[in-house]
NUTOR-211645 format. One record per residue (C-alpha): residue number from 1; x negated, y, z negated; residue in three letters. Coordinates in Angstrom, 2 decimals, always signed. Each point is the difference from the previous one (the first is absolute). Layout:
N
[NUM [X Y Z] 'ALA']
...
//
This chain:
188
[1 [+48.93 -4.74 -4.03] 'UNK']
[2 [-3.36 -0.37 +1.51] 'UNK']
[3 [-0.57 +0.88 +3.81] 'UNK']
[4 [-1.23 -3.56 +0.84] 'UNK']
[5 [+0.84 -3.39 -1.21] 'UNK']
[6 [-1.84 -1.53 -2.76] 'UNK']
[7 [-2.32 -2.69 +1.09] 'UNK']
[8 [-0.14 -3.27 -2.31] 'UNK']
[9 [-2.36 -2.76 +0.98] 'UNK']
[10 [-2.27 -2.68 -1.42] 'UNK']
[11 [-3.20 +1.21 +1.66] 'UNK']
[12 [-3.07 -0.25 -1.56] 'UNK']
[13 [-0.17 +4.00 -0.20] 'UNK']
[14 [+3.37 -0.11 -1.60] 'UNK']
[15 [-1.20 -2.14 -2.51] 'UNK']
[16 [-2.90 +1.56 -0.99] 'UNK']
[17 [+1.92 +3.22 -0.06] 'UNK']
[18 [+2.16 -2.07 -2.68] 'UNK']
[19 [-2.92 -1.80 -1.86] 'UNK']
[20 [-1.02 +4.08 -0.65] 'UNK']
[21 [+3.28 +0.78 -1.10] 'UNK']
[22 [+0.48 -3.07 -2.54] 'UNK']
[23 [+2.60 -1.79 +2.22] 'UNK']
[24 [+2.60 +2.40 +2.31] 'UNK']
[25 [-0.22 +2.54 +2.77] 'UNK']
[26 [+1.01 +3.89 -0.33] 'UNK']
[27 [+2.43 +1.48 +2.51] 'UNK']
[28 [-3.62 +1.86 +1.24] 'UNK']
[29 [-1.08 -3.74 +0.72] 'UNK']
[30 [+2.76 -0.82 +1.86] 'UNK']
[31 [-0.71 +3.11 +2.00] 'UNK']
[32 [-3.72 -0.57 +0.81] 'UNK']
[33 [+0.76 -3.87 +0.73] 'UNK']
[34 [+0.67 +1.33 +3.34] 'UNK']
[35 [-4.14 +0.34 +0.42] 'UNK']
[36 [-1.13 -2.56 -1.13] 'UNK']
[37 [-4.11 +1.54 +0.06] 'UNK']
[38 [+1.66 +3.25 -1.62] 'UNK']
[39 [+1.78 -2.32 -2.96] 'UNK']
[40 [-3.51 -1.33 -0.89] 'UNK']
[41 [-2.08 +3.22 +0.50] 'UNK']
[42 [+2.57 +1.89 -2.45] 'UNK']
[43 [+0.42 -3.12 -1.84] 'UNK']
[44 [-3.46 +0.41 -0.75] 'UNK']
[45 [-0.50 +3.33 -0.54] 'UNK']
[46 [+2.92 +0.01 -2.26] 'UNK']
[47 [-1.46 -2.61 -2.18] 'UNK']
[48 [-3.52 +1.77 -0.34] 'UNK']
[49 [+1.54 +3.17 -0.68] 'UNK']
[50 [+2.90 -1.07 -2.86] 'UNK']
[51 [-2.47 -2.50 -1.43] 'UNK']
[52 [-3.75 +0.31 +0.31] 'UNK']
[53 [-0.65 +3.60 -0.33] 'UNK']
[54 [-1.42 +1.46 -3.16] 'UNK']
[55 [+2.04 +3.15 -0.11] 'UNK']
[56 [+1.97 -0.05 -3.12] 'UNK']
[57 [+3.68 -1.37 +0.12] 'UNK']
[58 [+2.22 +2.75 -1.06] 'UNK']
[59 [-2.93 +2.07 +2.99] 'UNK']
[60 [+1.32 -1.88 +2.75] 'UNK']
[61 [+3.27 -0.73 -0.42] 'UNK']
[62 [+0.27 +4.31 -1.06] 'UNK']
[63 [-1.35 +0.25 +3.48] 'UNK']
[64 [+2.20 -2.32 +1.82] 'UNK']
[65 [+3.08 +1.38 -1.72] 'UNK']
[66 [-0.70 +3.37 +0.70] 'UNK']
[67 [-0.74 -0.89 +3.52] 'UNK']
[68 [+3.62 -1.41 +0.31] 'UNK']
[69 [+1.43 +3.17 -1.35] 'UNK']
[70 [-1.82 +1.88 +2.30] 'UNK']
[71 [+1.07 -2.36 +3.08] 'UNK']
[72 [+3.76 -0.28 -1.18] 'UNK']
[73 [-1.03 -4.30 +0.28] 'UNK']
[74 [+2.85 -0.72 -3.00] 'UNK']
[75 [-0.91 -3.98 +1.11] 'UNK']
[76 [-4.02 +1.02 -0.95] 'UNK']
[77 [+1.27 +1.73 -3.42] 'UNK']
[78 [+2.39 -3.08 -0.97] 'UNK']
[79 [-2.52 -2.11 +0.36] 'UNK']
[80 [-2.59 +1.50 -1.66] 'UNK']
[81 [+1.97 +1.92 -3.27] 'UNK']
[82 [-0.58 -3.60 -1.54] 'UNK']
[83 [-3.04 -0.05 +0.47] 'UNK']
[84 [-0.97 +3.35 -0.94] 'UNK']
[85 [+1.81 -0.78 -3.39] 'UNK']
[86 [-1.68 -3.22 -0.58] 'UNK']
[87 [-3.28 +2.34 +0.49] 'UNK']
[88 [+1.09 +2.45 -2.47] 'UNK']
[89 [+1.87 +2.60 +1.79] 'UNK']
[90 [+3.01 +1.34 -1.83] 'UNK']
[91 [+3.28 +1.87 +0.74] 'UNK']
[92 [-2.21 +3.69 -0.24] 'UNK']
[93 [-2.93 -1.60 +1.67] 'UNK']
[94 [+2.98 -0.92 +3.10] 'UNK']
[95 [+1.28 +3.25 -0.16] 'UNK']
[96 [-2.98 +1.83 +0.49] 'UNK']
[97 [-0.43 -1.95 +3.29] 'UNK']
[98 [+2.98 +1.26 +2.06] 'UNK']
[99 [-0.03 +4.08 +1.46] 'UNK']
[100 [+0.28 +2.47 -2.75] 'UNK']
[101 [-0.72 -3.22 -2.76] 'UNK']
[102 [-1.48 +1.41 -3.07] 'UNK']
[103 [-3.87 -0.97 +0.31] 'UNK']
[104 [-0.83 +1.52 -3.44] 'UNK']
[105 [+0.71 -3.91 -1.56] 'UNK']
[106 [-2.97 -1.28 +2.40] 'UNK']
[107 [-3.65 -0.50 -1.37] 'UNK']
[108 [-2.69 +2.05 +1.90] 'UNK']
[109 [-1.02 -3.29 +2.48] 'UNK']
[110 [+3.56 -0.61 +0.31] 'UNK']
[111 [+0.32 +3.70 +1.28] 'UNK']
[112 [-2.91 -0.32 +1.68] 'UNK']
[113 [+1.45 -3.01 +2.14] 'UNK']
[114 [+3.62 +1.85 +0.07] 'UNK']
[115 [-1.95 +2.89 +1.76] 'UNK']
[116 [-2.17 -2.43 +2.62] 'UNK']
[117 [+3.15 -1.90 +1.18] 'UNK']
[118 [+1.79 +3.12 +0.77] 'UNK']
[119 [-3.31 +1.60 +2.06] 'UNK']
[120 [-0.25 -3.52 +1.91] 'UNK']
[121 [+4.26 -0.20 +0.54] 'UNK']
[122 [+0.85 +3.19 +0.94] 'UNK']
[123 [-3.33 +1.60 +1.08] 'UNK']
[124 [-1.99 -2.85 +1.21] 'UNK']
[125 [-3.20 +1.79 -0.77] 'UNK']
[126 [-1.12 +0.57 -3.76] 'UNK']
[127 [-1.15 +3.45 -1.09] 'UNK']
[128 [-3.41 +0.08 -1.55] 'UNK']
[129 [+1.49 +0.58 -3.78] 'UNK']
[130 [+2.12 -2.64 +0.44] 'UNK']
[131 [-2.25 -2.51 +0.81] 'UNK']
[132 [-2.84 +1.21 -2.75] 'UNK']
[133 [+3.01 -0.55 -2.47] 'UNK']
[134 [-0.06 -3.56 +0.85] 'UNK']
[135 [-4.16 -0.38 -0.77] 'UNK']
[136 [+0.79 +1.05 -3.75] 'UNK']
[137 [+2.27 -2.97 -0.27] 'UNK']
[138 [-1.31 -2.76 +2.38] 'UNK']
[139 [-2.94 -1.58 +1.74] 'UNK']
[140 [-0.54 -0.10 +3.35] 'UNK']
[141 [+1.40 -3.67 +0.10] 'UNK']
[142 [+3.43 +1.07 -1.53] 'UNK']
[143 [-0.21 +3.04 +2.15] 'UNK']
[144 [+0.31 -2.52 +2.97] 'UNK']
[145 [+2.18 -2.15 -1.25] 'UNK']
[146 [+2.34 +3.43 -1.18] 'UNK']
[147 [-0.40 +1.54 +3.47] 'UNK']
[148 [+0.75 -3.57 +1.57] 'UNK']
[149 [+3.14 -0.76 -2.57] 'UNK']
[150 [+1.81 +3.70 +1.52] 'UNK']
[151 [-1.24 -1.39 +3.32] 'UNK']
[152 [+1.61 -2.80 -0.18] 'UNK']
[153 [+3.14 +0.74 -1.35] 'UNK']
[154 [+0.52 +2.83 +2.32] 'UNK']
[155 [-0.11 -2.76 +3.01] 'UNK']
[156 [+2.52 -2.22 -2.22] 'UNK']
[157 [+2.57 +2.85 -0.72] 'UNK']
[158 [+0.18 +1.09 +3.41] 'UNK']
[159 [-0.18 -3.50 +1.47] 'UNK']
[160 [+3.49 -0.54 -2.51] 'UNK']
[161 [+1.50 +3.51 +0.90] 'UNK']
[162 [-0.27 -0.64 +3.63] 'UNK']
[163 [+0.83 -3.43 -0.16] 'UNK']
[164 [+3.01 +1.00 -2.69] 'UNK']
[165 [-1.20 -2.56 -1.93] 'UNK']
[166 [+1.92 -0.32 -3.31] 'UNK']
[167 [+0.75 -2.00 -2.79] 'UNK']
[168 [+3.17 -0.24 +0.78] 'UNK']
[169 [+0.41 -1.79 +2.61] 'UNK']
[170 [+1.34 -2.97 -0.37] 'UNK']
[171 [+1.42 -1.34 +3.41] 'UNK']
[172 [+0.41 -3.76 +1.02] 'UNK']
[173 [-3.61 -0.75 +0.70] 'UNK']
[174 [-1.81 +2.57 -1.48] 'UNK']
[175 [+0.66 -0.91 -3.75] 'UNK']
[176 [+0.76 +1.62 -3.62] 'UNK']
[177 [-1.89 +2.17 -2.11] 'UNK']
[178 [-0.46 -1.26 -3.79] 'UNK']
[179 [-0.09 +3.24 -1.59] 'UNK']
[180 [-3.79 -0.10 -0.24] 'UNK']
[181 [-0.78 +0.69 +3.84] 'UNK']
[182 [-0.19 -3.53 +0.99] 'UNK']
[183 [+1.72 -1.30 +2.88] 'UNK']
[184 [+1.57 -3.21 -0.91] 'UNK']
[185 [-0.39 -1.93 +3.30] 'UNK']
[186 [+3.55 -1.90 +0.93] 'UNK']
[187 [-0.22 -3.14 +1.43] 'UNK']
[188 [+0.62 -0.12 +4.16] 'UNK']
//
């Protein structure tokens, strides 16, 4: 169960938030609701990031998911396993993503981005080898859009840790997951 109650409102952020989302809020809307400036700003971000980058699908979503492992953000990883599948990510490719996974499956840019998540979760800073990995794989645009996906999802799985944002929660007024990781609003 979440730390704070879900917000649910009409408000114009709240409906852009679901215009971006192709009709319902997340339980991580319902969360940042409570700001409304902070809704739009990650609204935005969000929506730059998951759909107007050019860093290959199964790229990002690797990076994300690995980020969640890292983070323990099981809310992040629910949500995202879908999509990483949709982008081509199998069962191996999953596998290799948690601690001790089996990275031998990944191609050399996916264990190039494997290897630049980790330095930028657990490290912060990127050792020189690392980052010269990258340049073999990517421009400098998907470098920034790669260095601001792990960004980015680093904020969102500790916003949900802290926040115990989950999935599951489903009490009066927050509303149900539908097995995809979309909130299904209920009615007030």
């Amino acid at each position: 169960m979440a730390r704070l109650d879900y917000v649910r409102n009409d408000s114009e952020v709240a409906n852009r938030i679901r215009l971006r989302r192709g009709g319902n809020l997340t339980p991580l809307d319902g969360m940042l609701l409570h700001s409304s400036p902070v809704a739009d700003g990650w609204n935005n971000l969000l929506g730059a990031i998951r759909n107007d980058t050019s860093l290959p699908a199964d790229i990002r979503e690797l990076a994300v998911l690995r980020v969640a492992a890292l983070n323990g953000a099981h809310y992040e990883w629910q949500a995202h396993e879908p999509v990483g599948r949709a982008a081509g990510l199998s069962d191996a490719h999953l596998g290799a993503l948690h601690e001790g996974g089996d990275t031998t499956v990944l191609n050399a840019a996916q264990r190039a981005t494997l290897e630049y998540a980790d330095a930028m979760t657990r490290r912060v800073t990127v050792p020189d080898p690392v980052f010269d990995g990258l340049r073999t794989h990517f421009d400098d645009r998907q470098i920034v859009e790669l260095t601001a996906t792990v960004g980015t999802y680093n904020l969102v799985s500790r916003f949900l840790v802290a926040l115990e944002v989950g999935a599951e929660d489903t009490a009066e007024g927050a509303g149900e997951d539908d097995g995809g990781g979309h909130w299904q609003e209920r009615s007030a």
